[in-house]
C-alpha positions in Angstrom: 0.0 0.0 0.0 1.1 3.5 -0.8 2.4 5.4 2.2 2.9 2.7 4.6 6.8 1.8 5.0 7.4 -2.2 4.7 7.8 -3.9 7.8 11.2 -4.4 8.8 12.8 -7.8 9.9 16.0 -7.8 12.5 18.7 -8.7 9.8 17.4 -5.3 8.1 19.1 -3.3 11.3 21.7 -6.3 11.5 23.0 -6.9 8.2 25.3 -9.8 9.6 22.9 -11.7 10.6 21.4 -11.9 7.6 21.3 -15.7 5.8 23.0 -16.7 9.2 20.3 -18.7 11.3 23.0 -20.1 13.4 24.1 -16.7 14.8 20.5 -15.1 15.1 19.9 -18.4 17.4 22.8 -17.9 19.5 22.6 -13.9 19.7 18.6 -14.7 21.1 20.1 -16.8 23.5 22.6 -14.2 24.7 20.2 -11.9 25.2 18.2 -13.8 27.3 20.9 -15.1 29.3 21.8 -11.7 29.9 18.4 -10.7 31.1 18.2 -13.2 33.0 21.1 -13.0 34.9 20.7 -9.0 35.3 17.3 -9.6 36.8 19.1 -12.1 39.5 21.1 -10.0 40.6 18.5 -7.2 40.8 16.7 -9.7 42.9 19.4 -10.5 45.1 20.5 -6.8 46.0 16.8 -5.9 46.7 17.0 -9.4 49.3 20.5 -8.1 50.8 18.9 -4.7 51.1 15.7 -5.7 52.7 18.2 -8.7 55.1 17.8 -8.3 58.7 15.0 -5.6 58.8 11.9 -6.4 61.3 8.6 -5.2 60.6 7.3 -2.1 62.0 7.1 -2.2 66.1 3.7 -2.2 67.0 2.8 -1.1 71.1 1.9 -4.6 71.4 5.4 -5.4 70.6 6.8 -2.6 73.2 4.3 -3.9 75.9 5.4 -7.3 75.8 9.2 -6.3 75.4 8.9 -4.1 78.9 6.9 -7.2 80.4 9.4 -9.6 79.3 7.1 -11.9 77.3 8.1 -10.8 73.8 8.7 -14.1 71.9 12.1 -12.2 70.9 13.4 -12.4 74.8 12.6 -16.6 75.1 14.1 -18.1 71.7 14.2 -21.8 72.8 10.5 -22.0 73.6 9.4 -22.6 70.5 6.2 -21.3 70.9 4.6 -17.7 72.4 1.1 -16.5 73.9 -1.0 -13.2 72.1 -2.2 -11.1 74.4 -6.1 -10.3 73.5 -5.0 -6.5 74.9 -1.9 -4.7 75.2 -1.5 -1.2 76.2 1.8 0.6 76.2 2.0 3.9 77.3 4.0 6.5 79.4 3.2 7.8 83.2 3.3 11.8 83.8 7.1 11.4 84.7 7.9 9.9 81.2 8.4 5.9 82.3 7.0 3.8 80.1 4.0 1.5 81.5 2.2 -1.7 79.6 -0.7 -3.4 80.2 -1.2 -6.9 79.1 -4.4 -9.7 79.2 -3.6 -13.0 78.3 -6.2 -15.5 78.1 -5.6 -19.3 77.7 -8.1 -21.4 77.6 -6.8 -25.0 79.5 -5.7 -28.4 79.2 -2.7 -28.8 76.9 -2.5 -24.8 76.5 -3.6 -23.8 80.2 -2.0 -21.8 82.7 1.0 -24.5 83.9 2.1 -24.2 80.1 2.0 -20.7 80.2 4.0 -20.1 83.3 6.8 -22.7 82.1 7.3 -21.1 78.8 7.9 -18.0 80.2 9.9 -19.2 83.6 7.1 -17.4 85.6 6.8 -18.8 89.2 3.4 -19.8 90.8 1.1 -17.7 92.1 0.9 -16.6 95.8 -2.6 -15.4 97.5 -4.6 -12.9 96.2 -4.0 -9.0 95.8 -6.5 -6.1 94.6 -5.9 -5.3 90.9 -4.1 -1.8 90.9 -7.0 0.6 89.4 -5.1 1.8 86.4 -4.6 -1.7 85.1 -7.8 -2.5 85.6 -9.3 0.6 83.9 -6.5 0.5 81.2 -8.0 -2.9 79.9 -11.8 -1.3 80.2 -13.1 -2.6 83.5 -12.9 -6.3 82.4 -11.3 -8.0 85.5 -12.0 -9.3 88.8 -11.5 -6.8 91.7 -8.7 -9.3 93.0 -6.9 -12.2 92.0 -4.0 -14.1 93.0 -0.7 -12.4 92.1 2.6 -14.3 91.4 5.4 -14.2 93.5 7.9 -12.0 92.9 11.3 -13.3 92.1 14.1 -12.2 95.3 16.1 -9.0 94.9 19.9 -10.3 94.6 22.3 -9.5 97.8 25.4 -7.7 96.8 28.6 -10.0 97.3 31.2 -8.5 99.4 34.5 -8.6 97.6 38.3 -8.2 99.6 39.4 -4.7 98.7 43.1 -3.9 99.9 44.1 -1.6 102.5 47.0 -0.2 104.4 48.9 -0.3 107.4 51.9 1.7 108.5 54.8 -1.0 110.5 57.6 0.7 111.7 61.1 -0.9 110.4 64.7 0.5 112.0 67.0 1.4 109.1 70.3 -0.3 108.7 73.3 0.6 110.8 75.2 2.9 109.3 79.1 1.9 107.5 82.0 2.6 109.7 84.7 4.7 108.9 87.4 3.8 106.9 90.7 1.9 108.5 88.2 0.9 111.6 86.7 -2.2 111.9 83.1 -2.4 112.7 82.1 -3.5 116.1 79.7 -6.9 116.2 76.9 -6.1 118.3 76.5 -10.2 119.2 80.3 -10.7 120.3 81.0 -11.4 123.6 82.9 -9.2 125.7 86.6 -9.0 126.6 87.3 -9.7 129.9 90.7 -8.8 130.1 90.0 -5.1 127.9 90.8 -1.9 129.4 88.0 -0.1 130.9 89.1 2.6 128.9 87.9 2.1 125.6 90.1 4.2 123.7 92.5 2.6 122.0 96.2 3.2 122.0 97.6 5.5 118.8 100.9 5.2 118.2 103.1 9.3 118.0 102.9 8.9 114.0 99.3 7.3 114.2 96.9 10.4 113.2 94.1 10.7 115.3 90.8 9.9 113.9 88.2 11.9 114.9 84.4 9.5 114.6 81.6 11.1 113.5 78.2 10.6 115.6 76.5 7.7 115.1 72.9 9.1 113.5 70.0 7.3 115.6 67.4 5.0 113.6 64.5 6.5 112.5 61.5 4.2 112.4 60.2 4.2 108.9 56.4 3.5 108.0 56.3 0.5 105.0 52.8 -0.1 103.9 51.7 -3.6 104.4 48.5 -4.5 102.5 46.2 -6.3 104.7 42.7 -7.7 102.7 39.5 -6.5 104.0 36.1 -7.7 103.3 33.6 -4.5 101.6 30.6 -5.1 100.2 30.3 -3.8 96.5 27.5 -1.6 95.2 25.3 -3.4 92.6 25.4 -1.2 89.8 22.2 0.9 88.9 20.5 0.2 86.1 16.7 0.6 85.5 14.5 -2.4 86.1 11.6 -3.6 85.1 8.9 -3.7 88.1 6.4 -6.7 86.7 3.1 -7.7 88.2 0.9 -10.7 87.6 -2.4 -11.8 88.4 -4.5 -14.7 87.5 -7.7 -15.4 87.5 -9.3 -18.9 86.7 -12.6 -19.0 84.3 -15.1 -20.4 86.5 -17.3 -23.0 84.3 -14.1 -23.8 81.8 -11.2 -26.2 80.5 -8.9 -27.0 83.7 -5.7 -25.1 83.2 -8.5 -21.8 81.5 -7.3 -18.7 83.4 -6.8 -15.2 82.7 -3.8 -13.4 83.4 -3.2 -9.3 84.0 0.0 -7.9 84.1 1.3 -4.7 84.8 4.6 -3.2 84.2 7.2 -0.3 84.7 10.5 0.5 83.5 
């Protein structure tokens, strides 16, 4: 038709491929391979990119990381508890606060499973449920339930520190002149000496004048002598956790709901 350009094949912007199948066939394949392989790697630098990023935290995640029951902070469980409500917020001095109610409903799932997969210890005798935690969660708990025993604040271990004290020690006797012999202070003495303890200088014998003996000064030497004193802990915040449970009356064994409250 008049106007309308003929359609063009690939060996018309290729000349050399022209009357070559063999070339055309491997040229397509290069191609592809090379698409191929640059989409691969596209892939894989979008996977390294994206590697080790965690979702978005969530105040349920926050609550249950300040309670100490994110699934994160007990690894060789295996297996974790949803709370049906989680409130995290901050009190009027800044501290953060959570709110948590867990619900399990008994038998293979119940309360004993709950407390062993989080290393929680039983529960003691009941306590009033602190009136924030019970509004927080919208009124829906009991006005008291048993509360779990605290774990025991650690006692600090007294560890030896050293400290000093000051023994005298006499200083060494001082040399003796030259051309005189030093006396021994353990001899015995002479019976048949002089009482006159000067000795006898010959006329050509130059007389020797000694100087005064200095007298000992004690000198302190420190001595280190252990001593037991108790270390300071060192301060870090903590996490102040409490726990209630309350059975389901008319339910599974084991069916209980559990409150928690806690402040960092």
């Amino acid at each position: 038709m008049d106007g309308i350009p003929p359609e063009r094949a690939v060996t018309d912007s290729w000349p050399a491929l022209h009357g070559r199948p063999v070339l055309r066939r491997t040229v397509a394949v290069g191609l592809v391979l090379c698409v191929s392989v640059a989409a691969a790697l596209v892939v894989r630098g979008v996977n390294s990119l994206t590697a080790g990023r965690v979702g978005r935290e969530t105040d349920r995640d926050r609550a249950e990381l300040l309670a100490g029951l994110h699934p994160s902070q007990h690894p060789g469980v295996g297996r974790s508890y949803v709370p049906v409500g989680a409130i995290y917020t901050h009190t009027p001095d800044g501290a953060p606060i959570a709110y948590l109610h867990y619900r399990v409903a008994g038998k293979d799932v119940g309360l004993g499973d709950f407390l062993r997969a989080y290393d929680l210890p039983a529960p003691g005798p009941a306590a009033p449920l602190p009136a924030d935690l019970t509004a927080a969660l919208g009124g829906d708990g009991p006005a008291e339930a048993p509360e779990l025993l605290p774990d025991p604040e650690p006692t600090p271990t007294p560890t030896p520190s050293p400290t000093l004290s000051l023994t005298p020690t006499a200083d060494p006797a001082p040399p003796a002149p030259p051309g005189l012999q030093a006396a021994d202070p353990d001899a015995e003495p002479d019976a048949d000496a002089d009482a006159d303890p000067t000795p006898e200088l010959d006329d050509d014998t130059p007389s020797v004048t000694l100087p005064p003996t200095p007298t000992s000064t004690p000198t302190p030497t420190p001595t280190p002598t252990p001593s037991l004193t108790p270390t300071t802990p060192p301060t870090h915040p903590q996490t102040t956790r409490r726990i209630y449970v309350a059975t389901i009356p008319g339910a599974a064994p084991g069916a209980a709901d559990i409150y928690i409250r806690a402040t960092g």
